[in-house]
C-alpha positions in Angstrom: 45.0 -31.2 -41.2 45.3 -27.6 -40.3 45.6 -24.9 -42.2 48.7 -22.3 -41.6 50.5 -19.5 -43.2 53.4 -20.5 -45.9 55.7 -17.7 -46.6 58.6 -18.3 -49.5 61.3 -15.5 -49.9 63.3 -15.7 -52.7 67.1 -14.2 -52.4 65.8 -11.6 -55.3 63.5 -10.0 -52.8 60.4 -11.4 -54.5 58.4 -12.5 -51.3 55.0 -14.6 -52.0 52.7 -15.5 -49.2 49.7 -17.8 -49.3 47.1 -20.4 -47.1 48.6 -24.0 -47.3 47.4 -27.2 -45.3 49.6 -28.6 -42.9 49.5 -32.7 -41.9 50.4 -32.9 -38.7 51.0 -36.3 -37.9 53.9 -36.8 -41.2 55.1 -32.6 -40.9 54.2 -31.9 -44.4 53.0 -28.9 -45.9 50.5 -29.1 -48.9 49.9 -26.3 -51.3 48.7 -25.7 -54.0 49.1 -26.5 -57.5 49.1 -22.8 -58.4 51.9 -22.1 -56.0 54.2 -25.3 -57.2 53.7 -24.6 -60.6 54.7 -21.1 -59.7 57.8 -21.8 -58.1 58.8 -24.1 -60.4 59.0 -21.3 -63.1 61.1 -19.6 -60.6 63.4 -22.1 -59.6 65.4 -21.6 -63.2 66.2 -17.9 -63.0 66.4 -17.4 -58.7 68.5 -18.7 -56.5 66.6 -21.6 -53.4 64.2 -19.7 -51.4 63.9 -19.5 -47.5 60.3 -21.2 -47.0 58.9 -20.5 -43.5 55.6 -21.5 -42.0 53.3 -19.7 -39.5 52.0 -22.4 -37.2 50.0 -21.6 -34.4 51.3 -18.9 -34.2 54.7 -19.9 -34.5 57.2 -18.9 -37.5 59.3 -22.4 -38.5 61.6 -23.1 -41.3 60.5 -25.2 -43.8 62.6 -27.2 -46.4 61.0 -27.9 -50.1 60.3 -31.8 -50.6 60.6 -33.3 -54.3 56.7 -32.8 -55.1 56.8 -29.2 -54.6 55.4 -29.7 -51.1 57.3 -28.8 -47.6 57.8 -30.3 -44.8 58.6 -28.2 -41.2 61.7 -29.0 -40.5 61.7 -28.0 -36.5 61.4 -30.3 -34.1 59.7 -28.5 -31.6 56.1 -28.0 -33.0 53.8 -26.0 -31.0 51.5 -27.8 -29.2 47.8 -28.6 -30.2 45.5 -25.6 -29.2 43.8 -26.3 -25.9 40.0 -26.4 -26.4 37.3 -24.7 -23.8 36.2 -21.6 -22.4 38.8 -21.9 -19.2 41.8 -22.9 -21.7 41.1 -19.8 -23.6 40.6 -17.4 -20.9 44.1 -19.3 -19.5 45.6 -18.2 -22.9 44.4 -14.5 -23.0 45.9 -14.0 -19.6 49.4 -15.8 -20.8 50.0 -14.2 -24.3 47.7 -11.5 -25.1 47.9 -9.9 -28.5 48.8 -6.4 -28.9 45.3 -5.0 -29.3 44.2 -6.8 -26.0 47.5 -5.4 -24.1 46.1 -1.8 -25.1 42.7 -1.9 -24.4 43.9 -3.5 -21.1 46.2 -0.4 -20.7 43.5 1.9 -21.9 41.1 -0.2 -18.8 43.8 0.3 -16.6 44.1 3.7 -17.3 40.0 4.2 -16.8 40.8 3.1 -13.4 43.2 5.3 -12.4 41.0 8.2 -13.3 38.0 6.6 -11.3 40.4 6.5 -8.2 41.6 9.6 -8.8 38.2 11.6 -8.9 37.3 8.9 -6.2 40.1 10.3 -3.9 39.2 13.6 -4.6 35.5 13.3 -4.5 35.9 11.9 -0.8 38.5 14.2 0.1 35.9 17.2 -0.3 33.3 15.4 1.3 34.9 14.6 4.7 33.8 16.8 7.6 36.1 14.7 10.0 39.1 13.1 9.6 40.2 10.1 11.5 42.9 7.3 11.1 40.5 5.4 8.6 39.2 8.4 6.5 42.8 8.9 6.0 44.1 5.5 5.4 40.7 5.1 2.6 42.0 8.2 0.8 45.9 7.0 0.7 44.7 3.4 -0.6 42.5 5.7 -3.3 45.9 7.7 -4.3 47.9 4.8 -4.1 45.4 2.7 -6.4 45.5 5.8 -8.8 49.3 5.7 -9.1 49.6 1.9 -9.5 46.8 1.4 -12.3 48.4 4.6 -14.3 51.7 2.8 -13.9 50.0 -0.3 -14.7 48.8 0.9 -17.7 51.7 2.5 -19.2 53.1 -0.7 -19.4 50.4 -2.6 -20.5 50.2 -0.3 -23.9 54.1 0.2 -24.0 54.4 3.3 -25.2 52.1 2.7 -28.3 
């Protein structure tokens, strides 16, 4: 059992959206008597709903079953959450939500200005410059550039 998200639109434009508990192993939905009761009333004055369900973080379809319950009716469930501190961090790298993306950016970003005042700062401070003084401040300019870049993209213009 699990609970998820249940979200049932109704061609009106009356949208209702409540916490319902999902049985994996027969794909039914279970919510509560409140909410059936509910959409019974409405049943005889709007037209069928559009049920959907977020499941791990996935939106499906859901079609209503005689008892007032759903049942998901996609075939291609999202997989049980991985469980661990290495699954997690596996995760974070793969789908990171929006918030992470921008304090990523924002990180990124930090960087840039650290390479940048870096670059400078040893620029200034060089009485001599040879082949490797000069190759350390290009690789400090070119880090700059690539963690700004890096960064716009990472908070995608938000």
């Amino acid at each position: 059992m699990e609970i998820i998200t249940i979200r049932i639109e109704f061609p009106g434009g009356l949208a209702i959206t409540d916490g319902a508990t999902w049985d994996a192993d027969s794909g039914v939905v279970h919510v509560s008597e409140r909410l059936k009761q509910l959409c019974r009333e409405l049943d005889v004055t709007e037209a069928p709903p559009v049920v959907s369900a977020t499941c791990r973080g996935r939106t499906i379809e859901a079609e209503v079953l005689p008892g007032g319950d759903f049942r998901l009716t996609s075939h291609e469930l999202p997989p049980c959450e991985s469980e661990g501190f290495f699954a997690e961090l596996v995760e974070l790298v793969r789908r990171p939500s929006k918030d992470q993306r921008q304090q990523f950016g924002r990180f990124a970003h930090t960087l840039s200005a650290g390479a940048t005042i870096g670059g400078f700062g040893f620029w200034h401070s060089t009485n001599v410059w040879t082949v490797q003084n000069a190759l350390s401040l290009v690789n400090l300019c070119a880090a700059a550039v690539v963690l700004f870049y890096i960064g716009i993209i990472s908070m995608d213009g938000e």
